[in-house]
C-alpha positions in Angstrom: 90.8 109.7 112.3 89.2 107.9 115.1 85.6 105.8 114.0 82.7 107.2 116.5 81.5 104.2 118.2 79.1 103.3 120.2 78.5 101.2 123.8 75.0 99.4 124.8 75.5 100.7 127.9 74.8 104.2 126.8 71.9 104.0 123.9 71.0 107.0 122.5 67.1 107.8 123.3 64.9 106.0 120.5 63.7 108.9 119.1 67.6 110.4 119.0 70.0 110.7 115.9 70.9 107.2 114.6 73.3 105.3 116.8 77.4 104.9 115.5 77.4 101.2 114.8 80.4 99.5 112.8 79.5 95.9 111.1 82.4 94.5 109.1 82.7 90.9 107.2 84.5 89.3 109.6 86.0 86.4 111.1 88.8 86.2 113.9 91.0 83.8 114.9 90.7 81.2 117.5 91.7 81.1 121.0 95.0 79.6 122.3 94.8 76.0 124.0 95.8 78.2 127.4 93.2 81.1 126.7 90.2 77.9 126.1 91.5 76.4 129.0 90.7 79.9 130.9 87.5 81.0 129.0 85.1 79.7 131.4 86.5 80.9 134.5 86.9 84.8 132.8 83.4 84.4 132.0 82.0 85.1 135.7 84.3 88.2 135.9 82.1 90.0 133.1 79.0 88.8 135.0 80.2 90.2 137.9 80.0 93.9 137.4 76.4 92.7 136.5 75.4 90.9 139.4 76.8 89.5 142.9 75.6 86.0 142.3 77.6 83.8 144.8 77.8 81.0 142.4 79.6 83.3 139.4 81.4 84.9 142.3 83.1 81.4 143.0 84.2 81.0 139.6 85.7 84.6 139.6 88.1 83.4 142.8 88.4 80.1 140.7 89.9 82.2 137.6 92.3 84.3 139.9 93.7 81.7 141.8 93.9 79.8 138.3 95.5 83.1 137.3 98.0 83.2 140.3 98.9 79.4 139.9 100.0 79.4 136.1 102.3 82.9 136.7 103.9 81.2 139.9 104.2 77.7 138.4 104.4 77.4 134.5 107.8 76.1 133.7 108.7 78.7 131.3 109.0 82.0 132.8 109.6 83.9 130.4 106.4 83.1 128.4 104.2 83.9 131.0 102.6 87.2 130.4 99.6 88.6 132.4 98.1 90.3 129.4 98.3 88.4 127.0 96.9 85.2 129.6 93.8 88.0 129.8 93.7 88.9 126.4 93.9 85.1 125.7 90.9 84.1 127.7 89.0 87.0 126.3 89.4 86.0 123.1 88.1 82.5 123.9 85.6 83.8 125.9 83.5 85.4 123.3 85.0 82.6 120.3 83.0 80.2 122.7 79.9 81.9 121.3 80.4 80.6 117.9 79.4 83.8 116.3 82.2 84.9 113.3 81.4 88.1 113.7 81.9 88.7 117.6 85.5 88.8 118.9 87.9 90.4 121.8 90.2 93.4 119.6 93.2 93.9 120.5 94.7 97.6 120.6 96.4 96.9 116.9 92.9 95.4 115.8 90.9 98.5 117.3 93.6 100.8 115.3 93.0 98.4 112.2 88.7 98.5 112.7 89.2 102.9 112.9 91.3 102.7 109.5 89.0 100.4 107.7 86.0 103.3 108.9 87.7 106.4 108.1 88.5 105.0 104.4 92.4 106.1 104.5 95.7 103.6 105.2 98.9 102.2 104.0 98.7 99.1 102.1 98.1 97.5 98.7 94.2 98.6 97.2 91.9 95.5 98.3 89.1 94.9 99.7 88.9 91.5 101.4 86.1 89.1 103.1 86.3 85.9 105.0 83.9 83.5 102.9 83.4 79.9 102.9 86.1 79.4 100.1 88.7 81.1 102.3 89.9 85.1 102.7 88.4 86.5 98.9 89.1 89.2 97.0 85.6 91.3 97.5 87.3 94.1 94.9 90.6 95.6 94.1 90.4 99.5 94.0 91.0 100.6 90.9 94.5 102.7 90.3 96.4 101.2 93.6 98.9 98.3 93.4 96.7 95.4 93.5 94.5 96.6 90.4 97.4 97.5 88.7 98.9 93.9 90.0 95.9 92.1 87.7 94.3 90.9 91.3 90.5 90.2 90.7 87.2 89.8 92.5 87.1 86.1 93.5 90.8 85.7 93.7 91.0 83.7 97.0 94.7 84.7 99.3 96.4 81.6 100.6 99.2 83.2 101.8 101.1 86.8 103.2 105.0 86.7 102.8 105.1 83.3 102.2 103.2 82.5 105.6 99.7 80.7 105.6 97.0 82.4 106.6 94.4 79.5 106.7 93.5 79.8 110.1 94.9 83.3 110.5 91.2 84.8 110.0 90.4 88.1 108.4 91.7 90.7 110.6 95.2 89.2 111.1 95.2 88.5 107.5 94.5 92.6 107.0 97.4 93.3 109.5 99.8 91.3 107.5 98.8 93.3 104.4 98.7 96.4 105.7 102.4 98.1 105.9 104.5 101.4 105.8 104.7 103.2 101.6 106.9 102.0 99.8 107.4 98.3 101.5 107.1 95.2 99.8 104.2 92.4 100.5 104.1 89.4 98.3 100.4 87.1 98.5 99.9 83.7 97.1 96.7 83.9 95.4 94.8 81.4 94.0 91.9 81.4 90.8 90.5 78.7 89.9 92.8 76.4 90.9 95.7 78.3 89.9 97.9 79.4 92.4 101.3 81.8 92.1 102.2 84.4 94.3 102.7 88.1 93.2 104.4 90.9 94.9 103.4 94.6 95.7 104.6 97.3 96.6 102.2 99.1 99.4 101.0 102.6 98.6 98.8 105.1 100.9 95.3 104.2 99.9 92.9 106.8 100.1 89.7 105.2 99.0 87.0 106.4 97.4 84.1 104.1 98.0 81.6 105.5 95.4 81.8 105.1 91.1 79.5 107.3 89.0 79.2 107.5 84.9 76.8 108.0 82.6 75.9 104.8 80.4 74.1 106.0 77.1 70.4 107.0 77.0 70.9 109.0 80.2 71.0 106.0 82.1 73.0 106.3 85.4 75.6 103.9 87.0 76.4 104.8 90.9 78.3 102.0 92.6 79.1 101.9 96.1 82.0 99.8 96.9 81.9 100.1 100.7 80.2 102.4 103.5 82.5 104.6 105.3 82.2 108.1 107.5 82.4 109.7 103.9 80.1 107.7 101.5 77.0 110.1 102.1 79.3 113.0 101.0 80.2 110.8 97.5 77.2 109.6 97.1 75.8 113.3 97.4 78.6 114.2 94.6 77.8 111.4 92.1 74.0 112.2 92.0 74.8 116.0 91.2 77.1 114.9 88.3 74.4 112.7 87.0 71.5 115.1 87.5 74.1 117.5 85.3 73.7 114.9 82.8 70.0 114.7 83.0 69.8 111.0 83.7 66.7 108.9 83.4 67.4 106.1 85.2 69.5 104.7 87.6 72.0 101.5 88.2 73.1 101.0 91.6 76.1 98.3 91.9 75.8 96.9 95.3 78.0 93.8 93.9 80.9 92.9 96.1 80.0 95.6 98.6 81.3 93.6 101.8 79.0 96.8 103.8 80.7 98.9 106.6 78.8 102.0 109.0 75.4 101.5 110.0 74.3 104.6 110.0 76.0 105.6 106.8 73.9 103.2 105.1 70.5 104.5 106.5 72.3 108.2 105.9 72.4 106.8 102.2 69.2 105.3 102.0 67.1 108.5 103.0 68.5 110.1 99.8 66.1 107.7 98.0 63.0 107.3 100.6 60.2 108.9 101.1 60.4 111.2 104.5 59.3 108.7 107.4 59.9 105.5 105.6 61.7 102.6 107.7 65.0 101.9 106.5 65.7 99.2 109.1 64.7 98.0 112.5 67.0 96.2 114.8 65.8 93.6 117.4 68.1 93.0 120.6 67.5 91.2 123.9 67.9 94.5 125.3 64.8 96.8 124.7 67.3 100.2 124.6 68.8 98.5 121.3 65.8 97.8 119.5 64.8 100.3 117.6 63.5 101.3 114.2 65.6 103.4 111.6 63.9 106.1 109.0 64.3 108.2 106.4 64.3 111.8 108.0 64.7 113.9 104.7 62.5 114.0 101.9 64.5 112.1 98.6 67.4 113.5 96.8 66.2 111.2 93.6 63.3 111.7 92.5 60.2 109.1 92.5 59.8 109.1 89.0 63.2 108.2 88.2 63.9 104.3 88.2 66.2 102.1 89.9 68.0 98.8 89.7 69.8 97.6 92.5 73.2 95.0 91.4 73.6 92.4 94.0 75.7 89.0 94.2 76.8 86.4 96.3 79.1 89.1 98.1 77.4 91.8 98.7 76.7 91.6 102.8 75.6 93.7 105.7 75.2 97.2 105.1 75.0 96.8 101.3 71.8 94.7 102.4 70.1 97.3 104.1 70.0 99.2 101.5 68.9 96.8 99.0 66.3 95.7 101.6 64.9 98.8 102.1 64.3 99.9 98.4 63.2 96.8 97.8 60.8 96.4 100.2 59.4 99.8 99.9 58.5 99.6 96.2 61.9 101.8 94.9 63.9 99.7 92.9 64.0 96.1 91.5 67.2 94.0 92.5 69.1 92.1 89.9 71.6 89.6 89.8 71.7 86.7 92.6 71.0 86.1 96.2 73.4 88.2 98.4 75.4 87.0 101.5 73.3 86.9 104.2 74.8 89.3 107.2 71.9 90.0 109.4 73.7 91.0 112.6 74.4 93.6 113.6 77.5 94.3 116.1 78.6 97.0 119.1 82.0 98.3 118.9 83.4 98.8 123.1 86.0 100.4 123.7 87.8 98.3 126.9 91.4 99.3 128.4 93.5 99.4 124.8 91.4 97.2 123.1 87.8 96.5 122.8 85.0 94.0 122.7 83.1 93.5 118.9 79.8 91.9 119.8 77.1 91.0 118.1 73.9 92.9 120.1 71.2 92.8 117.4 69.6 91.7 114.5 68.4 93.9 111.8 64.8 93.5 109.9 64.2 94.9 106.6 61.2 97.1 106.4 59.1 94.0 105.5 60.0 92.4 109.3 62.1 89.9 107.2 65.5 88.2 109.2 68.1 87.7 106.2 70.6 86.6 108.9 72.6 83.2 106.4 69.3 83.5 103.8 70.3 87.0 101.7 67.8 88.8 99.9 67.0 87.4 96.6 66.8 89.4 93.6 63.6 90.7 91.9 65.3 89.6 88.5 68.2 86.7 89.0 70.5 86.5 86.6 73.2 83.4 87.4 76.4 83.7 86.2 78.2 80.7 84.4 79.6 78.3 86.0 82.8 77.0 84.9 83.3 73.3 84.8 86.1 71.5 86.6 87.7 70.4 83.6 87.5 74.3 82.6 88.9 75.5 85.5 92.1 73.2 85.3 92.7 74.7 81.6 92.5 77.9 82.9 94.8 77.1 85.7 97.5 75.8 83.2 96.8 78.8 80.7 97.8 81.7 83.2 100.9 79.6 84.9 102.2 79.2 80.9 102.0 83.1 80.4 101.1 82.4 77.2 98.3 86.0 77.3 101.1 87.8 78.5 103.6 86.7 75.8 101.1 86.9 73.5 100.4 90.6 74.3 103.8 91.5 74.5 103.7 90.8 70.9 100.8 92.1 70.0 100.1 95.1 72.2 96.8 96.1 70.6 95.8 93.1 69.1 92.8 93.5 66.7 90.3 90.6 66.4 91.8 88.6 63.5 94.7 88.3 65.8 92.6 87.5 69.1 90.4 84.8 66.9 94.0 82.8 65.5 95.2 83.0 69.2 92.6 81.5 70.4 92.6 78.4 67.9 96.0 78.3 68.6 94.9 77.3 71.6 92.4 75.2 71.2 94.7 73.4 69.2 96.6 72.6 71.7 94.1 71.4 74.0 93.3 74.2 76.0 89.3 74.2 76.8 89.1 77.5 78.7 86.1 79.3 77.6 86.2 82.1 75.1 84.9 84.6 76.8 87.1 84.0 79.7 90.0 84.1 78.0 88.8 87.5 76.1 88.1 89.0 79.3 91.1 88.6 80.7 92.9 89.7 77.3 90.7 93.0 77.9 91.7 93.3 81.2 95.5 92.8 80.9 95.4 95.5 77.8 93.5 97.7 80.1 96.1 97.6 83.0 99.3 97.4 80.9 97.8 101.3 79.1 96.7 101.8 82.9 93.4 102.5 81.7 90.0 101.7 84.2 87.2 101.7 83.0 84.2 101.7 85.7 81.8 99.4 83.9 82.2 96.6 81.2 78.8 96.5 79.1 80.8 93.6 76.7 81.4 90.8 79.3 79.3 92.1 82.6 76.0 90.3 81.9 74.1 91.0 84.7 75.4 94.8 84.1 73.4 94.5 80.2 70.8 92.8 81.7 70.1 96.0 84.0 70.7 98.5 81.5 68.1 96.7 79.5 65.6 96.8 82.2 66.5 100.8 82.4 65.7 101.4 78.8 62.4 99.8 79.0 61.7 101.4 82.3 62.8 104.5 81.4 60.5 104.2 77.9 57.5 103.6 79.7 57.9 106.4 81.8 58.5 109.0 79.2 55.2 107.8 77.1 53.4 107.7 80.7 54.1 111.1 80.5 
């Protein structure tokens, strides 16, 4: 399945069906010294088809005769390739802009964007963002090989077969993943400050990217792991299984949610908006791109049922729009902490058997506000702990020991006698990992080895309690309202 997109060159009218853009959490690699070396002269050869300028014109015959020179001259023959020279200088050309989220796609990186959309490929069950720490572990899906494998949000991936892939950016990185059923991939992964690497076997990963259940009280949990062509569809389907359970309130968990299609997003937030209500507006140097984004159906959910949005330092993009929106128009309060900060919005076009990724426009939430590296900050924040250095080094030499794991294998189902000796065992020994840690990730490892996923955690997930909490009273004052 092929991911409609869209060209600036061709804008839909402004009053026309939302336009196909794609935004992914993204960075690409650098240029080659030769493609830098060439980036300036390929520059004039875009500006061309623009204008005849005799200046730029000069700096296209500069570029072809550089062209000409380095296939006539360059000592080694056989490395000299006309594409790739071309593919090399666009690929500097739009690095030198400095924006992560702009690049030159190859044809294998265009196939790689359409996958990622449609929500259906061959690989290992993760979803993956390029952060400050490094490539990070947004999610693992739950049931494919890297759930099962004990991979967790925050887990940072150092390396693909034994290759680094420090510089290797997020798409490359994705490529290496991504494989034929049934072939083996083996990432180094590191947590806090631990690293070991841990093989997979790749599966076909057919993705849902929605959650549902019912937490007690009628209390609804909807999370939305990424937006793809079919996230209206499941979110559509969750909210008809809750409204069979009569829920009173809902959680939405936004956390993680690295975002995805434009227009799946505002599809998404009109299920919740008032008919007419801005979802987004986007702001571009070119007038044909600006352009305002509403709600154009009267809401699925009804007003008087409340909502809290979930949001963290991951959530980015698309999943912003939507927290933007509800927030801004009075729908829902936002817990948890300050998301990413993706404000741009990028245009996906299609050129020869690759395509250009550029960033076109920023988007503003219905308040006019620019998140673009600020986030949106939640209504209610609630911070998770942070674990100290010394912590973090326990932890590191708990997990490379094993000593959960062979403590589980001889204890399957321990019961909390058992779990309380372990851990002075521990302690004992001089391990300072925290408690709770260490109990979660007991829970977890019990979980996978009996391949059993649950979709929340109301025992460890805090800012998860903290919103159900909120629900209850919500909810409460409501009911006596009415």
């Amino acid at each position: 399945m092929v991911a409609p997109m869209s060209s600036p060159h061709s804008p839909p009218a402004p009053d026309g069906p939302p336009r196909r853009g794609i935004e992914r959490f993204a960075l690409v690699a650098a240029a080659t010294g030769l493609a830098v070396f060439l980036l300036f002269l390929f520059v004039a050869a875009f500006a061309l088809a623009r204008r005849s300028d005799l200046g730029e014109e000069r700096y296209v015959e500069l570029f072809v005769d550089v062209l000409r020179h380095v296939r006539q001259f360059y000592v080694d023959e056989q490395e000299v390739n006309t594409k790739d020279l071309v593919e090399g200088a666009l690929k500097g050309m739009i690095d030198s802009l400095g924006d992560p989220y702009s690049a030159y796609l190859t044809a294998e990186e265009m196939e790689l964007l359409e996958e990622t959309s449609s929500g259906q490929f061959g690989g290992i069950g993760v979803v993956i963002g390029e952060t400050r720490r490094g490539i990070e572990v947004s999610r693992p899906i739950r049931g494919t090989p890297a759930f099962r494998a004990g991979i967790l949000p925050g887990d940072v991936i150092v390396a693909v077969d034994g290759r680094s892939i420090v510089e290797l950016g997020l798409d490359e990185t994705v490529r290496l993943i991504r494989g034929e059923p049934q072939t083996e991939v083996a990432l180094t992964i590191k947590r806090n400050g631990s690293e070991w690497e841990v093989k997979l076997m790749r599966a076909v990963i057919e993705a849902s990217s929605v959650e549902r259940a019912v937490i007690d009280r009628g209390i609804g949990y909807l999370q939305i792991l990424s937006f793809t062509m079919n996230t209206l569809q499941q979110v559509r389907e969750a909210l008809d299984y809750l409204q069979d359970g009569e829920y009173r309130g809902l959680i939405m968990d936004l956390r993680g949610n690295p975002g995805g299609l434009l227009d799946s997003v505002v599809e998404v937030a009109d299920l919740f908006l008032e008919k007419g209500a801005t979802v987004v507006s986007t702001e571009s140097r070119v007038l044909a791109l600006s352009r305002t984004y509403r709600a154009l159906e009267d809401p699925v959910v009804p007003a008087d049922i409340p909502i809290a949005v979930l949001i963290d330092r991951y959530s980015a993009s698309a999943s912003e729009i939507l927290t933007g929106a509800l927030k801004d128009h009075g729908r829902a309060l936002v817990v948890g902490e300050t998301s990413y900060g993706k404000g741009s919005v990028q245009e996906i076009l299609p050129r020869g058997d690759g395509g250009v990724k550029l960033t076109s426009s920023y988007y503003l939430t219905p308040s006019g506000a620019n998140i673009h590296e600020v986030g949106i900050a939640p209504d209610v924040v609630v911070e998770v702990e942070e674990v100290t250095e010394e912590e973090k080094e326990s932890y590191r030499e708990l997990v490379q020991s094993s000593r959960i794991e062979s403590f589980l294998d001889a204890n399957p189902r321990p019961d909390d006698a058992q779990v309380g000796d372990f851990l002075r065992s521990l302690q004992a020994e001089g391990y300072v990992t925290p408690e709770e840690l260490i109990r979660q990730y007991i829970k977890d490892q019990i979980n996978r080895r009996s391949y059993v996923y649950p979709i929340y955690d109301l025992e460890y997930d805090t800012v998860l309690r903290q919103a159900v909490s909120l629900m209850r009273e919500l909810s409460a004052a409501e009911a006596s309202s009415n």
